[in-house]
N, C-alpha and C positions, 0 to 999 in steps of 0.2 A: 466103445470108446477106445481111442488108440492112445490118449495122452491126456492125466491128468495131473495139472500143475496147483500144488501147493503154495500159496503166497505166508510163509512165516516161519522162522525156523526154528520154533520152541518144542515145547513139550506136546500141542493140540499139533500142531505138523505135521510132528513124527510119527506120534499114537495112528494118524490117520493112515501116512504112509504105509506103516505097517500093518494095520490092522487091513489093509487093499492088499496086501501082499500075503496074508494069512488067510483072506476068504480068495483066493486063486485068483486073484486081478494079473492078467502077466503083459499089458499095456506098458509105456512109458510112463514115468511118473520123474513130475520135476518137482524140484524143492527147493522155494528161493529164500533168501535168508537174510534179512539187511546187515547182521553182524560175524565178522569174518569167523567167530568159534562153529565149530558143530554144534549143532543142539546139546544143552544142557539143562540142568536141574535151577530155578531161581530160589525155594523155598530158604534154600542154607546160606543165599547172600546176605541175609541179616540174623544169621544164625551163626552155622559152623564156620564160615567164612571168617567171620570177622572176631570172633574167640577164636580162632587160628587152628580149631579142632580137627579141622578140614582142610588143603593145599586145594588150588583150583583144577589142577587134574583129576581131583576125583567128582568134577562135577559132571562132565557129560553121560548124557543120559545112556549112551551103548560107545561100545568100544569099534573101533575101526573098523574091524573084522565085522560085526553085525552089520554097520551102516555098510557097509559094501556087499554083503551077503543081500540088501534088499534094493541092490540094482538100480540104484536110486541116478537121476541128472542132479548133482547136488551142487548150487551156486550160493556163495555163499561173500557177504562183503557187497552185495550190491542191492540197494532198497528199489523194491518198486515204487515208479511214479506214477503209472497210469495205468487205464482201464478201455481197452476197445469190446463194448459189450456183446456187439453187435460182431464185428469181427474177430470176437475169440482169441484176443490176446492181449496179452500184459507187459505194458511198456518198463524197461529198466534203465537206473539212472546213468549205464554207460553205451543207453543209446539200442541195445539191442532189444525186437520185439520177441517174444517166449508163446508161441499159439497154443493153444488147448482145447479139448473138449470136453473136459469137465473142469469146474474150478473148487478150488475150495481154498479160504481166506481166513487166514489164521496169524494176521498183521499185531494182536496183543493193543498193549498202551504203553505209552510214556508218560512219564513223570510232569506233575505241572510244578513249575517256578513262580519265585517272585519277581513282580516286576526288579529288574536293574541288578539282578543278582548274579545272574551267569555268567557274567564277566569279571566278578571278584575271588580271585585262589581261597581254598580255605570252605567254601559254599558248595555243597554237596546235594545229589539225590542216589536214590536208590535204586537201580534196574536192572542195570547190566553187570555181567562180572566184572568189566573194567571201573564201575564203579564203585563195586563192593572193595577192591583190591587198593585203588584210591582211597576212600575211605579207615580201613585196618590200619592202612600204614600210617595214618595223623590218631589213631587211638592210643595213646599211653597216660600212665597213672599220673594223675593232676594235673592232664589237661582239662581246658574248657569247653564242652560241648552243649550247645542250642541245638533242641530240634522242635523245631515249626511244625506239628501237626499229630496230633495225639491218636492216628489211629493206629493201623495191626504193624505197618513197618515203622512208625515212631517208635510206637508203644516197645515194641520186638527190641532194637536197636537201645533203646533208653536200658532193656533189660542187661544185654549183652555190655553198653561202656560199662555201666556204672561195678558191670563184676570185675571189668579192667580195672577200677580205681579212676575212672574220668568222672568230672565233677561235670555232672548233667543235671540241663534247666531243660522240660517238657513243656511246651507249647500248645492250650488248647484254647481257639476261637468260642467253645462251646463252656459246658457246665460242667460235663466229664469227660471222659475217656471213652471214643468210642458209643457214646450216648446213642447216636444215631442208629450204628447199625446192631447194635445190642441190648439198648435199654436200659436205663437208668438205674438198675437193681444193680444190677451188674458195670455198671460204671463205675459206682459208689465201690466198689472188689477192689475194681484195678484200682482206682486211683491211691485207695490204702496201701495196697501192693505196693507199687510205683514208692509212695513215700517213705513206709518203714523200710525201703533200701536204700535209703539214703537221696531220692529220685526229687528235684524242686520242681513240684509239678505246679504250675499258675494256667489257671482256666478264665475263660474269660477273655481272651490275653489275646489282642490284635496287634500285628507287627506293621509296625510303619516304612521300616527302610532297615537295611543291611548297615553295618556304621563298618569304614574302612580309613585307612589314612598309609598315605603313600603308598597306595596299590595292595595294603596289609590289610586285610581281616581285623578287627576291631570288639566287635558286639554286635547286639542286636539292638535297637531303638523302638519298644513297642508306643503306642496310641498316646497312652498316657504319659509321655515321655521318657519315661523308666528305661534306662539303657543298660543291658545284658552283658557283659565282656563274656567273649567268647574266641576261643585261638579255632572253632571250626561251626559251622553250622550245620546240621540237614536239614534241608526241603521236604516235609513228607505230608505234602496238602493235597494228596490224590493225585490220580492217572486223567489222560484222556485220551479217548481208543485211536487206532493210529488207522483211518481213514481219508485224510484230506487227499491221497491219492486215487480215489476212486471217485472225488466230487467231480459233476460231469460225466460220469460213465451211465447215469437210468436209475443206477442200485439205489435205495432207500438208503439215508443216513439220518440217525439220533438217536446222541449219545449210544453212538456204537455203529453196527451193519445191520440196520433191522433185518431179521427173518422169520420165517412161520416156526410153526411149531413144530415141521420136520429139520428144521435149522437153514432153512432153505430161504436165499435172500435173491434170488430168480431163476430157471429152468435152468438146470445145471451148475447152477452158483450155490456153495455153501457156505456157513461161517463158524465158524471154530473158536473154541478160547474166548480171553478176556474181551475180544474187540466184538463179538457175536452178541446181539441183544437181542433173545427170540423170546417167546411166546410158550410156557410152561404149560402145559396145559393140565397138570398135577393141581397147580395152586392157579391159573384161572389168570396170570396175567403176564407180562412181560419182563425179563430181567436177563443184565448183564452180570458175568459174576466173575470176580478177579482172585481166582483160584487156580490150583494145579488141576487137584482132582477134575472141577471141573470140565479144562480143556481135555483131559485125556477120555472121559466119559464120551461128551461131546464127540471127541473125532471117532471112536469105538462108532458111536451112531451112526455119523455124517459117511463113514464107512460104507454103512448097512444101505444106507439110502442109494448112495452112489452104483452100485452093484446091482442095489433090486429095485428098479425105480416104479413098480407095478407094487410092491407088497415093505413101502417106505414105513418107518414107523415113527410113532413120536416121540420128541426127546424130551420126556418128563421125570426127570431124576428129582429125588429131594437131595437138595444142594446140602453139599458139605464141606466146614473148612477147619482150621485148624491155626492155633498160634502159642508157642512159645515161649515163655516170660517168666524166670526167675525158676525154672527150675518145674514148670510146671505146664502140662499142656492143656491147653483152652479148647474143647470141643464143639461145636454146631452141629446139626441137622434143620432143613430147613428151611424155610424163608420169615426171616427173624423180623426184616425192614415193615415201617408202617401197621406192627400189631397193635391191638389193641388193648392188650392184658399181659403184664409178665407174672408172673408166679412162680414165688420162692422157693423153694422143694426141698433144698438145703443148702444152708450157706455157713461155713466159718471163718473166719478171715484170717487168724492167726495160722489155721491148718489149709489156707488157700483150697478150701474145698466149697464146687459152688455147684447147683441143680438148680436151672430153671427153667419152665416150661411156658410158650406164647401162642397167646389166643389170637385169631385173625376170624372176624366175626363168629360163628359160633363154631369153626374147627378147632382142633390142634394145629396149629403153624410149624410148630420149631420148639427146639431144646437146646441149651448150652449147658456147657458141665463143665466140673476143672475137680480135678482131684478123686474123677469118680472111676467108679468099676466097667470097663466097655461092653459088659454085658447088659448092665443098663442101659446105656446108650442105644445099644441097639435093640432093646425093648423098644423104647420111645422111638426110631426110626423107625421102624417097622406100622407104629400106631398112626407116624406122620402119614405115611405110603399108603395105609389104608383109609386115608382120608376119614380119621375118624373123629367125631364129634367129642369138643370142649367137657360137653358135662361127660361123656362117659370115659374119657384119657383121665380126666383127675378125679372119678370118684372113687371114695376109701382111702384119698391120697393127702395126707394130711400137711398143709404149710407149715412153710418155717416163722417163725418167729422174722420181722423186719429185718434186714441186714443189719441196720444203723443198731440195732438191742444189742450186736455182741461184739466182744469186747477187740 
């Protein structure tokens, strides 16, 4: 291979680029990047970003000197549009074609909106640094903030205004917080959380329309008529991976870049990060995962594959993520989604300390924690990785008492 181009220019990009550059790749290697920054860090845009703990220069992920030290063609500000599969290159949106002989696809997601909202000042999401910096700047004490969508970057965000002093309404279509990708034990946490800090969390809670007058931000107007005043809103109803540039190029698309279980989405195509939806073959089924760790795991592989394409391996990590909220971090191992048993291990709500373990027919699945020891944590990783059997992960392991019992 004389020249492998990178399509994305986050954290799974880089990891990749580098990690070709660490096993002796000494080819071309391009790095395209739709937004004009270097690759940088996203986790702290709704973290340190916006509590002001952090300035956005210390968000890139390597300083100048690195990214040049790895000999990179680095383009940067111009999105790809298209896909020649057949001929080996990747159209960009100021016209120039980019050829390759290896690919690898590492495009992420964008934020989904509400209908009729993007054109009203004031209506925010969450992705990029220019919109974390956006965002900071409309947070001060007794303003009103709406946000639409109670998962890791509502939830995240709800944590951070409300320590400013912003008077925040949390938004969840569902029952809790988060329910879906963690489980109802552990929803019933957050949502307590969320409210002894002051947090008006309404579940349940279907938005009908943005409310605005004279081009001003107004409130929110949910289903039931109930109208929200609000001086800002976020958007934070999930991603959707950023492929419609490759429809028409052969590649497999749904909900994501389908690829095998080597990450591999055609003979020489691979897929990276959040936009990559491949085939675990740990837990036996398919999953896209919108994490850090992950992309950087992932490009570490896609690496490996690229280099040794006779001795490829598979990319079966147990997935891990992590979130932030009131002073406390939220841990996982695992694949949490579609178990069918949570169990309580220990929960106290006052001391934000939570232990739970999930069954997915008769293995161990996954473990969440918050306030616990990491040497636990990675007991329970380690029992996930050896795929080890429900009754024998929790025997001699005694429950806790229901969450809802304490005080």
């Amino acid at each position: 291979m004389n020249r492998i181009v990178i399509v994305g220019g986050s954290a799974g990009g880089l990891t990749t680029a580098e990690a070709l550059r660490r096993s002796g790749y000494g080819g071309a290697i391009t790095l395209l990047g739709e937004e004009p920054h270097p690759p940088y860090d996203r986790p702290p845009l709704s973290k340190q970003v916006l509590t002001g703990e952090w300035e956005p220069d210390r968000l890139p992920l390597r300083g100048k000197e690195e990214i040049d030290a790895l000999g990179l063609e680095l383009r940067l500000g111009v999105p790809a549009i298209g896909l020649d599969l057949s001929g080996r290159s990747v159209a960009l949106a100021d016209g120039a074609e980019v050829p390759y002989d290896a690919l690898v696809i590492a495009t992420g997601v964008r934020p989904r909106h509400l209908p009729g909202s993007q054109a009203v000042p004031g209506v925010h999401t969450l992705r990029t640094l220019d919109d974390a910096v956006s965002l900071k700047a409309r947070l001060g004490r007794g303003r009103r903030l709406v946000i639409v969508g109670a998962g890791f970057v509502g939830a995240e965000v709800a944590a951070v205004a409300s320590g400013l002093g912003v008077r925040v309404t949390l938004l969840e279509a569902g029952p809790l917080p988060l329910a879906q990708a963690i489980g109802e034990q552990a929803g019933h946490v957050l949502a307590e959380i969320h409210r002894r800090h002051g947090v008006e969390l309404r579940t349940h809670a279907a938005v009908a329309e943005i409310v605005s007058a004279g081009g001003t931000l107004t409130g929110v107007r949910l289903a039931d008529g109930t109208v929200l005043p609000a001086d800002d809103v976020l958007v934070a109803i999930g991603s959707v991976a950023n492929t419609e540039w490759l429809e028409g190029s052969g590649l497999t698309l749904g909900d994501g870049l389908v690829c095998d279980e080597f990450s591999a989405a055609a003979p020489g195509v691979y897929g990276v990060g959040d936009v990559a939806r491949w085939h675990n073959p740990l837990f036996g089924t398919a999953m896209r995962i919108e994490h850090r760790t992950n992309a950087a795991e992932q490009g570490l592989a896609v690496a490996h594959n690229l280099l040794h394409p006779q001795a490829r391996r598979p990319f079966a990590p147990v997935p891990y993520f992590w979130s932030d909220q009131y002073g406390r971090k939220i841990q996982a191992y695992g694949h949490l989604r579609d178990h069918d048993e949570a169990l309580v291990l220990d929960g106290d709500v006052p001391q934000r300390r939570l232990l739970i373990a999930y069954r997915t027919g008769d293995r161990l699945a996954g473990v969440l924690a918050a306030g616990m020891s990491p040497k636990i944590l990675r007991a329970w990783r380690a029992l996930i990785a050896a795929r080890t059997p429900w009754a024998t992960a929790i025997a001699g392991v005694a429950p806790a008492r229901h969450l809802q019992e304490f005080p």
